[in-house]
N, C-alpha and C positions, 0 to 999 in steps of 0.2 A: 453903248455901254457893254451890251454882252461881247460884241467882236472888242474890245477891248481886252477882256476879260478870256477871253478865247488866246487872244496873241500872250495873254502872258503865262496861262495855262501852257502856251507851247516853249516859250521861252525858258520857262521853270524846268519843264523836261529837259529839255538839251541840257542846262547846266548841270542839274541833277544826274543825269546818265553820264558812264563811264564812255569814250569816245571808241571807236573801234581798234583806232592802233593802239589803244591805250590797256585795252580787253584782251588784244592777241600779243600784247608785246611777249615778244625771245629774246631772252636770254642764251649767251654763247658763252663755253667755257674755251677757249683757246688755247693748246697742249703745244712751247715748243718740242725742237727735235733736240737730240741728244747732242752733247756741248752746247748747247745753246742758250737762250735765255729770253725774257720776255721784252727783250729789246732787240731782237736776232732777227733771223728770216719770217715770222711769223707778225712780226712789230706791225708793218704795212695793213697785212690782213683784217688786223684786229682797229684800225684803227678808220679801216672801210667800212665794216663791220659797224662803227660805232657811228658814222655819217650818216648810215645810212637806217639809223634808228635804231637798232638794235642796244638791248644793256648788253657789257662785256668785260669779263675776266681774263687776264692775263698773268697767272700765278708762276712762279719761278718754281721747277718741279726740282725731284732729287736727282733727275741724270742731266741737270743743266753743268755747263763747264766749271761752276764754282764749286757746286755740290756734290759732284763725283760719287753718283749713285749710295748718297748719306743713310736713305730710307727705302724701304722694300714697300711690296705690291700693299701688302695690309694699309701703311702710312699714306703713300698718293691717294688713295681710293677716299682715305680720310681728310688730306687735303683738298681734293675735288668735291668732296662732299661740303666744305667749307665752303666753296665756293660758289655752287651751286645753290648753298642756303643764303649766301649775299644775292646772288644775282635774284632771288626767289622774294626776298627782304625788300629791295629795292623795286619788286612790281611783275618780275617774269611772271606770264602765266606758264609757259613751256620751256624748256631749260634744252641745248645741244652741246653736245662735246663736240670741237674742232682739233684734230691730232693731228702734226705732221710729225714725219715719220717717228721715231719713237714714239712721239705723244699721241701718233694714232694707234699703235698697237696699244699704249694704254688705255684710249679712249674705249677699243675693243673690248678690252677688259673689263674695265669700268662698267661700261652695258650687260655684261654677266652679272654683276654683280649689285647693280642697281639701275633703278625704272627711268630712264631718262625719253623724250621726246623723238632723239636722233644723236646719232654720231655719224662724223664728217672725218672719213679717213683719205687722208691728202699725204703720199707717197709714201705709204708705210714702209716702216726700214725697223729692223733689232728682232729679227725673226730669229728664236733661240733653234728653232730645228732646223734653219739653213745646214748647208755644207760645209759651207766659211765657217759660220760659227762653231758647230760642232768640230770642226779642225782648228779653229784657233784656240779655244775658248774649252776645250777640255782637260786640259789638266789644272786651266784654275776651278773649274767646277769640281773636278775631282778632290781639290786639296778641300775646295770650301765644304762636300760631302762628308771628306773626313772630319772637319772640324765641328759641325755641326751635328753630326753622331757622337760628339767626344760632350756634348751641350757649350762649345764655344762660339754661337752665333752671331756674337759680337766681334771676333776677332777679326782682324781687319789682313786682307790678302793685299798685295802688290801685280799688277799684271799691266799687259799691255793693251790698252784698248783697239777696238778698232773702231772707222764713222766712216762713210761713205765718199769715194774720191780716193780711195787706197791713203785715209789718214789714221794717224796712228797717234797714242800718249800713252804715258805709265799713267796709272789712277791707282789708289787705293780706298778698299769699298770693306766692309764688311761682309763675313763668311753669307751672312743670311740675304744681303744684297745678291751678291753674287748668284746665287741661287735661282731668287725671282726674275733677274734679268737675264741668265744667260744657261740655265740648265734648261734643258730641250724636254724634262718632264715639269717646267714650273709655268709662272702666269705669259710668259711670254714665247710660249708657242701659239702660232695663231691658229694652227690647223684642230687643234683642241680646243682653243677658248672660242671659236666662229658658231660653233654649233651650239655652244649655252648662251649664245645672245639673249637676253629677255625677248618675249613675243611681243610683236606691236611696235619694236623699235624701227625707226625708220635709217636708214643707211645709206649712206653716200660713200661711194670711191672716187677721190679725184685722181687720176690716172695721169703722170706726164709724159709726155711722146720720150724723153731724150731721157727714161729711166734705165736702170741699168738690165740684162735680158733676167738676170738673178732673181733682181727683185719684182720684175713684172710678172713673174711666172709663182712666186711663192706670193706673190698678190691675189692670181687668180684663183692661187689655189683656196686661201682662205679667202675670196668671196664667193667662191661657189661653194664653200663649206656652210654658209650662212642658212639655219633651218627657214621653211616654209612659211613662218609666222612674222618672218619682217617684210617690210618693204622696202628695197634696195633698187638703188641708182650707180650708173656710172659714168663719168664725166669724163672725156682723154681733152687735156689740156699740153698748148705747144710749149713746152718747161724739160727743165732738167730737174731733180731732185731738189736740189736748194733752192729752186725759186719757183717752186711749184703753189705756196701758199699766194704766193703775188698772182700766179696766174690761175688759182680756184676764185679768187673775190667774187667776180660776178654770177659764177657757175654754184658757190654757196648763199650765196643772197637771193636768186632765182629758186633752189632746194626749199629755206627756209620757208616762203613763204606759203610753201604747203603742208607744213608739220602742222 
């Protein structure tokens, strides 16, 4: 009777007790790149990601190709925080941002700005203090300057954009978009926002071999800009730019599971 009463004494535990993947489960928020969407080159990743246990968000941001940079640095932050509270809702104990390029310089951001687990930046691209950009992109920053001293931060510019592969589109954004995405003093300089990472945050650079020399080098820069107080990794993965998310899966799933 008592060894009876012993096995179900153990039995009761187990059921009772939370399981361990169930205790460490991660949540991933998954940031496409610019034109893109949450069915775009990140689609695959996000849905390895989900195979392989993980809960996962795949939110359609403002510099996706339908939304044509809608909402500025304040509103994503507000959307990721949405998201982050589902994925948190549904059981996350630790929450990670996954960015490819735009959506990694956001995800950078984001980490200024709130306490997250880790951020996964996989080919960062939309560097406001490049060269390109400051050459392409200044006299709409200029206009959007004036307008926004005039209190027109709603008024909507027409320019040319630029995305990586020398491709191009007319977009129309608001003066105040404009602003946070492409003036070289706003949130999308990375050489400035690298240094206010929160402390503790863990980092990941996915690095592709066949990136452009531009942007491997405005990479390095803002990952050696990263203060003392995170923990950072770097991954060089055989990818070009756009299919760089396909080829972090394994190399982010291996990360996770040390946050």
């Amino acid at each position: 009777m008592k060894a009876f009463f012993f096995v179900m004494a153990i039995v009761a535990a187990l059921i009772g007790a939370p399981s361990e993947s169930a205790a460490q489960k991660v949540g991933v928020v998954v940031l496409h790149g610019r034109w893109d969407s949450p069915r775009g080159w990140a689609l695959g990743l996000a849905h390895y990601l989900e195979r392989e246990g993980h809960l996962v968000a795949n939110p359609e941001m403002p510099w996706s190709g339908s939304r044509s940079y809608d909402k500025g640095a304040a509103a994503f932050v507000s959307e990721i925080d949405a998201a982050v509270a589902d994925l948190r809702a549904k059981g996350a104990a630790k929450v990670a941002i996954a960015g490819h390029s735009q959506g990694a310089l956001a995800a950078l951001y984001y980490a200024t700005q709130r306490e997250v687990s880790g951020i996964a930046l996989i080919a960062p691209g939309g560097y406001a203090q490049g060269k390109l950009f400051l050459e392409h992109y200044g006299a709409t920053v200029a206009e959007a300057r004036r307008l926004a001293a005039e209190g027109r931060h709603g008024d909507s510019i027409s320019f040319v954009d630029l995305n990586t592969g020398n491709r191009t589109r007319r977009v129309r954004a608001p003066a105040a978009s404009v602003l946070d995405y492409f003036d070289p003093d706003g949130p999308m300089n990375s050489f400035r926002i690298a240094s206010q990472v929160k402390p503790g945050t863990a980092v990941l650079w996915i690095a592709p071999r066949q990136e452009s020399e531009g942007l491997k080098r405005l990479s390095e820069l803002t990952f050696e800009g990263l203060p003392a107080q995170v923990t950072r990794s770097r991954v060089d993965v055989a990818a070009d730019h756009l299919n760089a998310p396909d080829a972090a899966k394994q190399a982010l799933v291996e990360w996770l599971k040390g946050l």
